[in-house]
N, C-alpha and C positions, 0 to 999 in steps of 0.2 A: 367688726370683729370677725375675724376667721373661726367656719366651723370647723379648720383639723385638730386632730386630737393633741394633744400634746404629753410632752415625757415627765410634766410636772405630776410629784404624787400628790393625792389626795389629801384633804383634812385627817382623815381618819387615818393616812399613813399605809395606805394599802396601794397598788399600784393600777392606776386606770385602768379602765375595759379596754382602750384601743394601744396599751404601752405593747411596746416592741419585748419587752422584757417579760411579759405574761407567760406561761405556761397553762396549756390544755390539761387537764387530768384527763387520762388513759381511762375510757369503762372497762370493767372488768372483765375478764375472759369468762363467759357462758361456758363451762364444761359440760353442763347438764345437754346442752345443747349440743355441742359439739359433738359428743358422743351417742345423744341421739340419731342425728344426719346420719355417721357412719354407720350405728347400729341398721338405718333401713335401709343405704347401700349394700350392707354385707345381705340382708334378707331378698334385697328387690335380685340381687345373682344367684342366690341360691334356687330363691323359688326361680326364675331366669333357666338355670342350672335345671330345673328338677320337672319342670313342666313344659321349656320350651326347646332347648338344645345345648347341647355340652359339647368341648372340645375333648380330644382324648389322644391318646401318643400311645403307637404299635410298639410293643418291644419282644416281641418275637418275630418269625418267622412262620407261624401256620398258615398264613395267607398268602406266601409269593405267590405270583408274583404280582399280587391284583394290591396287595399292601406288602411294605418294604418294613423292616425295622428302620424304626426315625420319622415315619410317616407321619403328622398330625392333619387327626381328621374333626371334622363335626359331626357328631351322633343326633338326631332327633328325636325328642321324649314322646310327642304324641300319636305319630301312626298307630301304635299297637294300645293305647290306651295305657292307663296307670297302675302299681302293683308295690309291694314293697320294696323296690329293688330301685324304685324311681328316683328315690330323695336322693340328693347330691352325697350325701354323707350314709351308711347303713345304720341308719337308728331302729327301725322298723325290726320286729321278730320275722321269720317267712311264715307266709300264710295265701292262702288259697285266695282265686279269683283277680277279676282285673277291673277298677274304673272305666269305663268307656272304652270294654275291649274287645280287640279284632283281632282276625290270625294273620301271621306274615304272611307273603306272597313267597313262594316258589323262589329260591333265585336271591331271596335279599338278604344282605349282610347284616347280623345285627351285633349287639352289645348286652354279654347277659352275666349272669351271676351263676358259678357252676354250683351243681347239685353238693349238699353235706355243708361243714361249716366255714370253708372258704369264702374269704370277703373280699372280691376282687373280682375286676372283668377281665371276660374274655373275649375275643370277636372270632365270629363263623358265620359259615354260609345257611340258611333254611333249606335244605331240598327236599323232607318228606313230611308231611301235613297229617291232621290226625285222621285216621282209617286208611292209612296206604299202610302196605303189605311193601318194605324193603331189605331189598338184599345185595350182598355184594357179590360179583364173582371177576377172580383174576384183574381187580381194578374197577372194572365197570355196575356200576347199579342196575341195579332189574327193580323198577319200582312197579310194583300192581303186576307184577309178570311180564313186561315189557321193558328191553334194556333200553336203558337212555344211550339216544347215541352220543358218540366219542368218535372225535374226527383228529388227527394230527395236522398242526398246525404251525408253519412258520412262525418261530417268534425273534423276536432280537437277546441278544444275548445279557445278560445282567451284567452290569459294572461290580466289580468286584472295589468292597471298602470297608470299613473299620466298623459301619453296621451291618454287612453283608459279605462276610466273612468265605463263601462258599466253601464250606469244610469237607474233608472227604466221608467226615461219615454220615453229615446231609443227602450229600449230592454226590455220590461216587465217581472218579472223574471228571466230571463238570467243569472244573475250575481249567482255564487252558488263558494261553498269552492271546491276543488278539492283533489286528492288523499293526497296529501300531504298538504293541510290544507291551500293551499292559494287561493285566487280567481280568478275563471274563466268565463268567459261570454260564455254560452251557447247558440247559437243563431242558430233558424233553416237556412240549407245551402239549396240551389237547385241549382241543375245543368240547366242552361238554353240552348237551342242550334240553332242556327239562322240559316236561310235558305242556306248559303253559307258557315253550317258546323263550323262557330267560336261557341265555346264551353267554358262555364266558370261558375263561383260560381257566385250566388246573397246570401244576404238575407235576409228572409222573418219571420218578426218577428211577425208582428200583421196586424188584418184586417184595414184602412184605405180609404178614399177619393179617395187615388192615385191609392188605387187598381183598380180604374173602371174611364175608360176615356173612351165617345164617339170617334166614328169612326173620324178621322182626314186625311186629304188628302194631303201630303207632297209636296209643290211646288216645282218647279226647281230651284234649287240652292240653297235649303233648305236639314238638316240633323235632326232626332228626337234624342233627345239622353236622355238617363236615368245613374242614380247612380247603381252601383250593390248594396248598401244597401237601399233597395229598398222602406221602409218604412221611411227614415231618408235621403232622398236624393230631394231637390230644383233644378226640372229637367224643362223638355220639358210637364210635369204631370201638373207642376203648375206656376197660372196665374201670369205676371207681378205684381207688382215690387220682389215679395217673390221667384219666377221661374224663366223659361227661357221664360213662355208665348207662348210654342208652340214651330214648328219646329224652326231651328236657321239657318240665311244667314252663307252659308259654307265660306266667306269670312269672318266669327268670328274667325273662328280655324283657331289656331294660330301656331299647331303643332299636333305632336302625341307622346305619352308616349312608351318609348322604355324598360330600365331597372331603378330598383331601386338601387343606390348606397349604401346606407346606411338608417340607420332607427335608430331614438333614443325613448327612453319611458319616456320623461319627467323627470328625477330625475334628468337630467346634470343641470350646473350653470355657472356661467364666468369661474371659475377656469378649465383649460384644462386638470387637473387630471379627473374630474369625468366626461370627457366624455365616458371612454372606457368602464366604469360601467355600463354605459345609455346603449349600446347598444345594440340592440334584433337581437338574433341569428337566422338566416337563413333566413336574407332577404336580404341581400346585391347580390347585383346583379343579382337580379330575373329580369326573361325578363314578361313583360308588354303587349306582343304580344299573342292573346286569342289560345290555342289547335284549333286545327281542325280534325272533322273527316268525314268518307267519305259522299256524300250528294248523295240521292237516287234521279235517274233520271225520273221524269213521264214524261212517253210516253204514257198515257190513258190505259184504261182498262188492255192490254195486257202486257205492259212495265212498270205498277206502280212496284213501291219499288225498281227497277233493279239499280247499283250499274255501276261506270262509266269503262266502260273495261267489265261487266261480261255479259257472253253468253246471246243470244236474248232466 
């Protein structure tokens, strides 16, 4: 006798375990489940989001030319420690003090939440730290009584596009055709360089308000911070509600800006074709982190200018 199964039905009229004709029943769909999973994916990015690094997308201009409108960058939540301002989302009231907190450095870009009841970030540069004495005159900082130097500086010219507009009442004349007949925004560059040697581009387009700030005295647990486009940038220069209104509680910043991932120029659309068009070449993955170079050490008269390591 053969052990295959066969198509004969059963006594009882049911149809064999091995019939071709059989049907599986379907188990039921676990939603309880289902919704579960998603519930600890949406939490494992948030907290992801909230304690380890977030992307984030420029859409201004206070930062040329160091950040573009269209830039996407990644901000890191932990250098500076934690505050209300960390959670992905503003749930938190503002309130004083930081988790596991440090002061920025000199020079770093960060991501903060301005002063009053605005809920929204901003990005700026750190230059003056708590107990410096800053001031502004005709453009250049005098921090602690000594100007930070400012050097002019060859730059190349910005590409002119549908994020970067160069308008005239930005950048006054700036905008000009370039070699091959398309438009570039010419904007004067300086090198700026801060006392702890972070080094970078500002620029300086026309004379302005912001160029001359009385001496200001940074309290503790306050940060001064400015735009690198220095003329087009709603800093620590200027007054509440249009400013920062002064130094900013370091428990605003919310991060620091690390690298840029990608950059577009305006011309993309829903359609996912025309994104790779948009894209501006040689920005993807620029670090965010200012040069440095060496900081000359004063030891009074005898030891000015000396260099860290070089002979007495």
């Amino acid at each position: 006798m053969s052990d295959k199964a066969t198509d004969i039905e059963s006594t009882d009229g049911s149809a064999p375990t091995g019939s071709k004709g059989a049907k599986k029943e379907k188990a039921p769909i676990d939603w309880w489940s289902e919704i579960k999973g998603l519930l600890i994916l949406v939490i494992a990015v948030l907290a992801f989001h909230t304690f380890v690094a977030k992307p984030f997308y420029i859409p201004s201009s206070s930062m040329m030319n160091t950040l573009l409108v269209g830039d996407r960058l990644i901000v890191s939540k932990f250098p500076y420690g934690y505050s209300w301002v960390s959670p992905s989302f503003r749930i938190l009231p503002p309130m004083k003090g930081r988790l596991f907190g440090s002061v920025p450095e000199r020079g770093d870009i960060v991501i903060l939440n301005p002063p009053g009841p605005r809920k929204e970030d901003w990005i700026k540069r750190v230059i003056g730290l708590p107990g410096d004495i800053l001031e502004v005159r005709e453009g250049q900082i005098i921090l602690n009584g000594k100007p930070v130097p400012q050097e002019s500086v060859a730059s190349d010219p910005i590409p002119v596009d549908e994020n970067n507009p160069c308008t005239e009442q930005e950048f006054p004349g700036a905008r000009q055709p370039g070699p091959d007949g398309k438009l570039l925004c010419y904007v004067n560059t300086v090198r700026e360089t801060l006392p702890n040697g972070a080094t970078y581009n500002i620029l300086d387009a026309r004379r302005q308000s912001t160029d001359n700030v009385p001496p200001v005295v940074i309290p503790e647990g306050h940060v001064y911070l400015m735009g690198d486009n220095r003329d087009n940038s709603a800093d620590s220069r200027v007054p509440l509600p249009e400013g920062l209104g002064g130094p900013v509680p370091i428990e605003n910043i919310g991060g620091r800006a690390e690298f840029i991932t990608f950059s577009l120029d305006g011309s993309e659309t829903w359609n996912p074709l025309t994104w790779f068009g948009a894209l501006r070449e040689g920005r993807a993955w620029r670090s965010l982190h200012p040069a440095h170079v060496p900081v000359p050490i004063d030891n009074g008269p005898q030891g000015q200018g000396q260099l860290p390591g070089s002979p007495q």
